[in-house]
N, C-alpha and C positions, 0 to 999 in steps of 0.2 A: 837895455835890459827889458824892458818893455817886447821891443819888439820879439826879442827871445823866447818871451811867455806864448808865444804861438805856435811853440813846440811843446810835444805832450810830455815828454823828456822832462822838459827845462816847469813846465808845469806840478810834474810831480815831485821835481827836487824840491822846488820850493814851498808847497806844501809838508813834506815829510821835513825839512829843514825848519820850518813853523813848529811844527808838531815836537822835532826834536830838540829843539830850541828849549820848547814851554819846558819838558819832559827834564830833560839833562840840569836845567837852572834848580829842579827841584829836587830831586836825587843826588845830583851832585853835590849840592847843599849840605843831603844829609852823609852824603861819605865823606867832608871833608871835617864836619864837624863830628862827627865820630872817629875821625882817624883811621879809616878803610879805604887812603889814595892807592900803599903798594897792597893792599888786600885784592880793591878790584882790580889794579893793576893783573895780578894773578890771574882773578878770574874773567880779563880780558883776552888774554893770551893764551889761555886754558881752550877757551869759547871755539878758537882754530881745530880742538879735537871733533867739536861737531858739525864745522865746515868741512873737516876730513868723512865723515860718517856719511853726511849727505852726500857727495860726488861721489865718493865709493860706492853707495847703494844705488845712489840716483835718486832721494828723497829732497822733500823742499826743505832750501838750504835754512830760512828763517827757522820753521817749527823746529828740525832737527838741532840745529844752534840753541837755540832755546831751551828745549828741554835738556840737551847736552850741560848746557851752562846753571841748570835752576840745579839738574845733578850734581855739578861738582862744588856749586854753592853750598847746598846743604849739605855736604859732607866737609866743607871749609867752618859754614859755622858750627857744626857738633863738635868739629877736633880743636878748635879756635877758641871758644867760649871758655874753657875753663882752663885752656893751656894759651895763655896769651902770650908768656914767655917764649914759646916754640912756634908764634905766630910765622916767623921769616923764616922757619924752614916749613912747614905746612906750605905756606904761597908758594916756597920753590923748588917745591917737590912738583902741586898741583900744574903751578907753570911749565915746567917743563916739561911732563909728563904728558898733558893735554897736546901741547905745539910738538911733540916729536909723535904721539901718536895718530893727530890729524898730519902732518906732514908724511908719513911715510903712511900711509892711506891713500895722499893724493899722489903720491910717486907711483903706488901700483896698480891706479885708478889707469886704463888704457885708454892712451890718446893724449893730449894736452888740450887743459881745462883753459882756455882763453879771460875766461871771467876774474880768475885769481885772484890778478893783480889790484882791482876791485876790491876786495876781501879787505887787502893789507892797507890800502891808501884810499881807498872810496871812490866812489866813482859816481856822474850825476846822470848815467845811464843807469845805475845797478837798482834803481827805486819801480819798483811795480806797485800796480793798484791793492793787489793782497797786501805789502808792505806797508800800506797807507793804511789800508783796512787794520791792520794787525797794531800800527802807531797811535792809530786813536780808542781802538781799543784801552791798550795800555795806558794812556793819557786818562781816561776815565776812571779806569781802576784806581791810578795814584792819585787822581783828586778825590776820589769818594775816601780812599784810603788813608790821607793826609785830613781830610777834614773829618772822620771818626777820631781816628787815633790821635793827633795833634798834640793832642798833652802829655799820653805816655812817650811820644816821639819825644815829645823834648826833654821831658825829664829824664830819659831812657838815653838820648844823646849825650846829655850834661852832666847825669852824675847816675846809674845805673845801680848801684850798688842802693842809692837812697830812694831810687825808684824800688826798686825790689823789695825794699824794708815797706813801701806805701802802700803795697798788694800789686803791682804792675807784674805784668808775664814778660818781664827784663830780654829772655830768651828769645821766647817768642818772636818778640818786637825787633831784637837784633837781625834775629833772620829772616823776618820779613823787609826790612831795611838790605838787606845782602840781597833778598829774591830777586826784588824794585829795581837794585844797582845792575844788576846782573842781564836782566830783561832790557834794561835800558843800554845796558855795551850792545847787545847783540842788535840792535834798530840800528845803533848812532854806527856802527860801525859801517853800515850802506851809505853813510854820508862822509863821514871822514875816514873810515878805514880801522882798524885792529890795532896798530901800531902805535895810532894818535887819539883812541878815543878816549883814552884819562885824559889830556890835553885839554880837551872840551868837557869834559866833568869838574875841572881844576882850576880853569884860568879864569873862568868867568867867575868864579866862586870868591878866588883869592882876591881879586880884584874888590869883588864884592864887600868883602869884609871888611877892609877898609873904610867905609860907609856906613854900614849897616847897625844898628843897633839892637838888632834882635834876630831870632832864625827865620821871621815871615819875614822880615823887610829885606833880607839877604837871600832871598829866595825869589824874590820880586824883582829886585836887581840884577841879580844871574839872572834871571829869564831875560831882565831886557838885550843884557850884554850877548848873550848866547845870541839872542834872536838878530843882533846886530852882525856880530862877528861871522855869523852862519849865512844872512843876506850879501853882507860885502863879500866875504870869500866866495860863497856862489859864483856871483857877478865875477869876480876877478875869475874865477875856473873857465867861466864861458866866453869870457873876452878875450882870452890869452891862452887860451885851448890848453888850460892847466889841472892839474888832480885838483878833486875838489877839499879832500880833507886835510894838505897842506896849507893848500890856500887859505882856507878857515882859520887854521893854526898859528900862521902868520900873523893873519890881522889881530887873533888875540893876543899873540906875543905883541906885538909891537904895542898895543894898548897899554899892557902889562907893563912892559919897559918903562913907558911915560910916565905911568901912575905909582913904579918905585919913585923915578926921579922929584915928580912931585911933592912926592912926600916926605920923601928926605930932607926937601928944601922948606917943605913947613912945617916940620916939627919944631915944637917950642921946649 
């Protein structure tokens, strides 16, 4: 592994895989305890509409994704928020809608786009120095962001309605919770890919819970598990000349696996 780090490639995976690490353990945190796994699910899949936009134009593919995904967020949470019932068809109107209009964009995009495949599964060439730059960006926002709001996050997470009645901007706070998640698929997705980035939002989390006794201590946890799961799969991509965001995905399943059986067997 080491010797690896001598490539700029393998240098910038594993930075951006740091970064995405810290990033995902704490977002992810807050999508799983709000209950917005198939939400961003949605608006992971969605996100492909602004992969289609960029190669069709020929704009950069991060910024276009981004603001493609912050737009179909805030249109998830205005329709979302007060029709919670009609949440599962909202996502898979958005889902589908996004992934068939970035996909047949790239069909009439001329040429074939080599990078794609990248998109869907990750890849530990697809990281550029802007990527970096644009990851720690985002990573400062969500700490300054998480250490202001902290208390409306949580009571805003746990029980929203009693937030509301407290004077908290409920709304608000939702959506800005959806922006975070949103910003955070379209980075992780350069490392493990579109397909698999709830995977790495989810597993470190769930795992997490089991542990945790409150939402810092479980966000602390997901970070470290991210940061583990994210270094081993690396390593296994680069050894065995494998997609990187399977390989990641792997190692947290199998984590995952052990720590149901575990616990099955020490419940009293």
């Amino acid at each position: 592994m080491l010797e690896s780090l001598s490539y700029t490639f393998m240098q910038n995976a594993l930075i951006s895989g740091v970064l995405i690490g810290i990033i995902s353990g704490i977002i992810g945190s807050l999508i799983v305890v709000n209950k917005m796994v198939f939400l961003s699910g949605g608006i992971a899949h969605s996100a492909y509409g602004g992969i289609g936009i960029a190669i069709f134009f020929g704009l950069p593919i991060l910024l276009c994704t981004s603001i493609f995904s912050i737009f179909i967020t805030i249109i998830i949470a205005i329709l979302s928020y007060k029709q919670r019932g009609n949440l599962d068809v909202i996502i898979g109107l958005t889902w589908a809608l996004g992934m068939s209009f970035g996909i047949l964009l790239v069909d009439l995009t001329p040429g074939y786009n080599t990078d794609l495949m990248s998109y869907l599964f990750g890849s530990l060439l697809a990281v550029s120095n802007e990527d970096i730059i644009f990851m720690i960006t985002l990573l400062v926002f969500i700490l300054l962001t998480i250490s202001v709001l902290y208390r409306d996050i949580l009571s805003v997470s746990y029980d929203s309605e009693y937030a509301t009645l407290r004077g908290v901007k409920s709304r608000l706070i939702y959506t800005l919770i959806l922006i975070l998640s949103s910003l955070t698929i379209v980075i992780s997705i350069k490392i493990v890919g579109l397909i698999l980035v709830i995977a790495l939002l989810t597993i470190p989390i769930y795992i997490a819970q089991k542990f945790a006794n409150s939402l810092f201590s479980m966000m602390l946890i997901s970070i470290f598990l991210s940061l583990s799961f994210i270094i081993i799969g690396l390593y296994i991509s680069y050894t065995y000349d494998l997609s990187s965001g399977p390989s990641i995905i792997l190692v947290g399943s199998i984590v995952l696996f052990f720590v149901f059986i575990y616990k099955s067997f020490t419940k009293k």
